[in-house]
N, C-alpha and C positions, 0 to 999 in steps of 0.2 A: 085419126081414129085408130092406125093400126099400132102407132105408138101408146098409147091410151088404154089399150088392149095390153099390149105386153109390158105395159109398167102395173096395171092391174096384176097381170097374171104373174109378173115375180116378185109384188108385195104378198100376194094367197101364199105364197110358197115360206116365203120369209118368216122366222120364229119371232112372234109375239115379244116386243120388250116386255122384259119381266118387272116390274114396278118393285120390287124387294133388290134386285140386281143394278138398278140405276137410280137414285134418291139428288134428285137437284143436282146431277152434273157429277157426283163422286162413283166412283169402278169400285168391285173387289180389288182390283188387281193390288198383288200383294209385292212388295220388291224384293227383288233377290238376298239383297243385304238379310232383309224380316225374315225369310224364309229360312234361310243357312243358319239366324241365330235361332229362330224357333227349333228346328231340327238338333241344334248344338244341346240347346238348353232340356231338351226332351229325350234326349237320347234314342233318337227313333223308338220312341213308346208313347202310345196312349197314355195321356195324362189324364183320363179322369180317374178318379180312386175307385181302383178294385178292377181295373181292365188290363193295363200298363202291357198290353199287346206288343207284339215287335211287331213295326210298320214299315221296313222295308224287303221281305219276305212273304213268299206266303207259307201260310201257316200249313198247306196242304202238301207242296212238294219242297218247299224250304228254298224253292228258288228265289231269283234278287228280284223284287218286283216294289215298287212305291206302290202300298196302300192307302198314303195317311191321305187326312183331310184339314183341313184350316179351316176348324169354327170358331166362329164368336163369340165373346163372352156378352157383352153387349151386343143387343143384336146390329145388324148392316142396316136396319130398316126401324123407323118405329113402331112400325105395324108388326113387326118379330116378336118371336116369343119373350123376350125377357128388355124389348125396346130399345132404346140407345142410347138409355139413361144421360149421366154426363157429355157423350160424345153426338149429341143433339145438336150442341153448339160449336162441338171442335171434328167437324166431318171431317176433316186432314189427317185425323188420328187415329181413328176407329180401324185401321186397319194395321195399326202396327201390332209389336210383341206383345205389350202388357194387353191386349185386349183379345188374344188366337191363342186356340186351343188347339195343341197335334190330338188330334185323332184319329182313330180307326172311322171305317164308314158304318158301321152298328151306333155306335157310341154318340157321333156325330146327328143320326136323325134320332137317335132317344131325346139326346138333349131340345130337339128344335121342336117337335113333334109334341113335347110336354105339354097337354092339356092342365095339369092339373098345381101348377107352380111349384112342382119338387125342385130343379134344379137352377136355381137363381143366380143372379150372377156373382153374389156373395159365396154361393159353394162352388161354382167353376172356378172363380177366383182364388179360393182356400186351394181346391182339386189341384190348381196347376202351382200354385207355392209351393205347395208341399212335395210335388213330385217334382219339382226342378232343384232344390232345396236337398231331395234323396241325394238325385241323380248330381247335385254339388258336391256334397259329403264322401261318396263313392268313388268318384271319380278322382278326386283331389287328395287320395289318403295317402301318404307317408306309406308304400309297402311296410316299415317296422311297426306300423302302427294298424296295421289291420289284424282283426280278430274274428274266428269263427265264434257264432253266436250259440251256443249251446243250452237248451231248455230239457228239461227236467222236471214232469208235475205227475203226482199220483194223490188216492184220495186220502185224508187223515180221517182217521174214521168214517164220519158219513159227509164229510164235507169236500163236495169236490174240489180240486185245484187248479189254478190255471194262470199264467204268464202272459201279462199281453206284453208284444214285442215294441211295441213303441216306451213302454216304460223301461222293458233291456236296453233300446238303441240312447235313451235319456240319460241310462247311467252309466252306461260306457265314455257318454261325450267329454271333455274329449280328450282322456288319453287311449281311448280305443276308439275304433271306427270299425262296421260288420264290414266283415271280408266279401258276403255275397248276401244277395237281398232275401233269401230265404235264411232262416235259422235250420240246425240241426236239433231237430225234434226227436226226441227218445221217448217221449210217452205213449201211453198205452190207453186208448177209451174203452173203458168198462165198469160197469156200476159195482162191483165188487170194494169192499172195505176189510181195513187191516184186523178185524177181529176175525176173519176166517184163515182157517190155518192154510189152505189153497193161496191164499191170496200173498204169499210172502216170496215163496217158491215161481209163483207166475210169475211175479214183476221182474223178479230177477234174474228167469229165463230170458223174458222179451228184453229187460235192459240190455246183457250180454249181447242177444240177437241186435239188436237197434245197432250198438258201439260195434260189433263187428260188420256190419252190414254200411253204416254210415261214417262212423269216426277214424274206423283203421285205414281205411283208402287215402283219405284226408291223409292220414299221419305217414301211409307210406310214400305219397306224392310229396308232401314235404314235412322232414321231420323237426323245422324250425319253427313252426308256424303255432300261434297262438290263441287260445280257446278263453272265453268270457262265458262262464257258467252259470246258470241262474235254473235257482232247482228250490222247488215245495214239495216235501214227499216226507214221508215216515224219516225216519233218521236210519235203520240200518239200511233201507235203499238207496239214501245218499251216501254211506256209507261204502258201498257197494259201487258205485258210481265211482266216488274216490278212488277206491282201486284198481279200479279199471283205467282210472286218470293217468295215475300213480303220478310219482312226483317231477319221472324226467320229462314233462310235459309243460311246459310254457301255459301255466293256468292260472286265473286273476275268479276266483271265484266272490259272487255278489251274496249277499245279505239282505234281505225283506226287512226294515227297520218301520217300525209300527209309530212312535213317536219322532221329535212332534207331528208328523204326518207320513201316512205310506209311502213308501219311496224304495229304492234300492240305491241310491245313490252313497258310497262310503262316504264318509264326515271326517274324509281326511284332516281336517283343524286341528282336529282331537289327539291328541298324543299322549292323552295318558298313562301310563304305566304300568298296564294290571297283575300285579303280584299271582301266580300260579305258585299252587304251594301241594307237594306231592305228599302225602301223608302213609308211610309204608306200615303196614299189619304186625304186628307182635311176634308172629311164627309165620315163616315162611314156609313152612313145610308142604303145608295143604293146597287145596286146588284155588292156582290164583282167579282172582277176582280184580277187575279192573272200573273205580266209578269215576265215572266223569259229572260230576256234582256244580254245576256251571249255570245253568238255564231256573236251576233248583237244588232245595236239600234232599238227598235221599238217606231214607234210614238205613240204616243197616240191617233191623230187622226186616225190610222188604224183599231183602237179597237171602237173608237164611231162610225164612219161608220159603222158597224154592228150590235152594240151594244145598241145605240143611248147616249142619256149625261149622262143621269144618273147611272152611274156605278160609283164605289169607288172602284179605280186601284190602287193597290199595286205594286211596280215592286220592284223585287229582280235583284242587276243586279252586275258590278265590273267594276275599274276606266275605262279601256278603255274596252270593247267587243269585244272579237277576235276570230274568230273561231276554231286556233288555240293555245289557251290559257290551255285547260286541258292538261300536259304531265305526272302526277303523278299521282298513288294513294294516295299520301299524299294530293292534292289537291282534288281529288275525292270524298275523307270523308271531308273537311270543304266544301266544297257543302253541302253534308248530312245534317252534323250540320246548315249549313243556312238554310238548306230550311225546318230543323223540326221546326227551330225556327221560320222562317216564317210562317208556319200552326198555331202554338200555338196561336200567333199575330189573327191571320186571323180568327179561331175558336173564340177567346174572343171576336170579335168585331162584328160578325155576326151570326146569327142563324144557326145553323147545319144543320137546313134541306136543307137550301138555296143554291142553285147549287152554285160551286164556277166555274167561266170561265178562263180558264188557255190557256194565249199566248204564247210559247215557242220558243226562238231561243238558243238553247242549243246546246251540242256535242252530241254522241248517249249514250255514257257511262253516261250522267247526264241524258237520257231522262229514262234509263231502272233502277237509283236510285230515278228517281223522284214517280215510280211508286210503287219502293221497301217499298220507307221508307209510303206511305200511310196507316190511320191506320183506314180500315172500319168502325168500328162500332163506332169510336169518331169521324170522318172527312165526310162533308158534300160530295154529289156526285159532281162527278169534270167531267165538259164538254171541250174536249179539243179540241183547231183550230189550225190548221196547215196552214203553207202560201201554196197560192196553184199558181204554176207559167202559168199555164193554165189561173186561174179566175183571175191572178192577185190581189190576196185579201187573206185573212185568210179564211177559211171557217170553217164549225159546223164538226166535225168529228164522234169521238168515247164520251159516257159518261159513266161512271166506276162509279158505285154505292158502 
């Protein structure tokens, strides 16, 4: 009886088998080997998308502490929130890598806790591909082959702009790889568009502020290192960007190519040849004028209506103007070379000090080399006009000293 008693009294005591924790004889228990390569392949981060927490710290005092957790993509139980699908029949396996998720312990009871069938095992599946997949690409990069990821978006008239970074990291692949899993963002949110005269002057305070704030640190930690630039913006902002870049800078600048479908990705195949042909003015006496007739034709009387006659308009332009006409970096760099050797032209025949007024209808990747290849202190300050579809006209923008 008094045995009877005390096997009663330390069964009361004893924790409840959990019927989700013991399913016909099979454990959680995960093995060491599963464990080290889950942790390998996660890099101590939450894998589900949008958390990517560091899990062996805490986030409060930064001390070493394990927070992660090992969930399931399939559940341990068929009574679980998302069941045990396939591994129904193969219990031996439900606990290895392809089926556990590193998690934070927030992350882990959202998923389980899901009433309402958001996170299926088809998106944990996706969630942890794609973040071991990062965490491969990142980890495994060639130092010569890592790049700061550099973004650049302001609004063209009324239409806002914007970059998503997995289209950057797509077209970097793979002679670049991101150097670090955030981009450097230079843009500015504000509803403001380029028909207000406020609005030329701001961008190109905050851009300055951005690049000294964010890129000069970079560049003073190390001055080898290489930038992937991807920029929507008015043309004298990227322009403006460019010289900020300038040229002794390690820079692989992207293109938005519209056909056959949106991409950034260059069409390196392509080696075409494209003829740059500088066309220099009758009298060089007058105040030069520089068009870059590329993207489109510009008249000339667009430029004297602001202007007035006396200007000595050089246009750099190619046989037909198309706005889709840059699809290569091979094309990209005989731009370059046109347009230093347009300056040199431009410099010999006028006075240095003498603003040069620069018309441009170019793509965006020629607007951020136009500014690259500028050389301060031999090149006179360059005023640039943008078409404005508001004034219907070119108007006076930004000028770069």
């Amino acid at each position: 009886m008094s045995q009877l008693k005390n096997t009663t009294m330390r069964n009361k005591h004893q924790p409840k088998p959990d019927r989700l924790y013991e399913v016909k004889g099979s454990t959680r228990a995960i093995s060491r080997h599963t464990e080290n390569e889950l942790w390998a392949r996660a890099a101590g981060r939450c894998e589900l998308a949008g958390c990517n927490k560091l899990l062996f710290k805490s986030p409060l005092t930064h001390e070493s502490v394990n927070i992660a957790q090992k969930a399931h993509i399939w559940s341990f139980s068929s009574d679980g929130p998302r069941g045990s699908g396939p591994y129904a029949k193969k219990r031996s396996q439900i606990n290895e890598h392809d089926n556990l998720l590193l998690a934070c312990a927030d992350c882990h009871k959202l998923i389980d806790s899901d009433k309402k069938g958001r996170f299926t095992a088809k998106l944990l599946q996706h969630s942890k591909q794609e973040h071991e997949r990062r965490i491969a690409i990142n980890t495994g990069v060639d130092p010569e082959k890592k790049s700061h990821v550099l973004i650049y978006a302001a609004n063209i008239d009324n239409q806002p702009a914007s970059i998503r970074l997995d289209d950057a990291h797509n077209a970097m692949f793979p002679d670049w790889y991101p150097a670090n899993e955030r981009p450097v963002l230079l843009s500015m949110s504000w509803k403001d568009h380029d028909s207000n005269p406020n609005y030329w002057q701001t961008e190109a305070d905050n851009l300055k502020m951005e690049f000294a704030s964010q890129v000069q640190p970079l560049i003073t930690e190390d001055k080898g290192l290489h930038f992937s630039v991807f920029a929507f913006a008015p043309i004298p902002l990227l322009t403006q960007l460019g010289a900020l870049l300038t040229d002794k800078l390690k820079v692989q600048t992207y293109q938005l190519h519209r056909e056959p479908k949106a991409t950034w990705h260059w069409m390196d195949n392509i080696t075409t040849d494209i003829k740059f042909k500088l066309k220099p003015p009758r009298k060089t006496s007058h105040l030069p004028v520089l068009v870059l007739a590329l993207s489109d034709y510009i008249c000339h009387s667009r430029i004297t209506s602001i202007l007035g006659s006396n200007v000595s308009i050089w246009n750099l332009t190619i046989a037909e103007p198309d706005n889709d006409f840059l699809q290569s970096q091979f094309q990209l760099s005989a731009f370059r070379r046109a347009l230093r050797s347009a300056m040199v032209h431009i410099g010999r025949a006028h006075d240095h000090t003498t603003p040069l007024s620069i018309f441009p209808a170019i793509p965006v990747a020629c607007a951020v080399e136009l500014g690259r290849i500028r050389m301060p202190k031999a090149q006179m300050p360059w005023v640039i006009y943008d078409q404005s579809n508001v004034h219907g006209k070119f108007i006076k923008t930004l000028t770069i000293k």
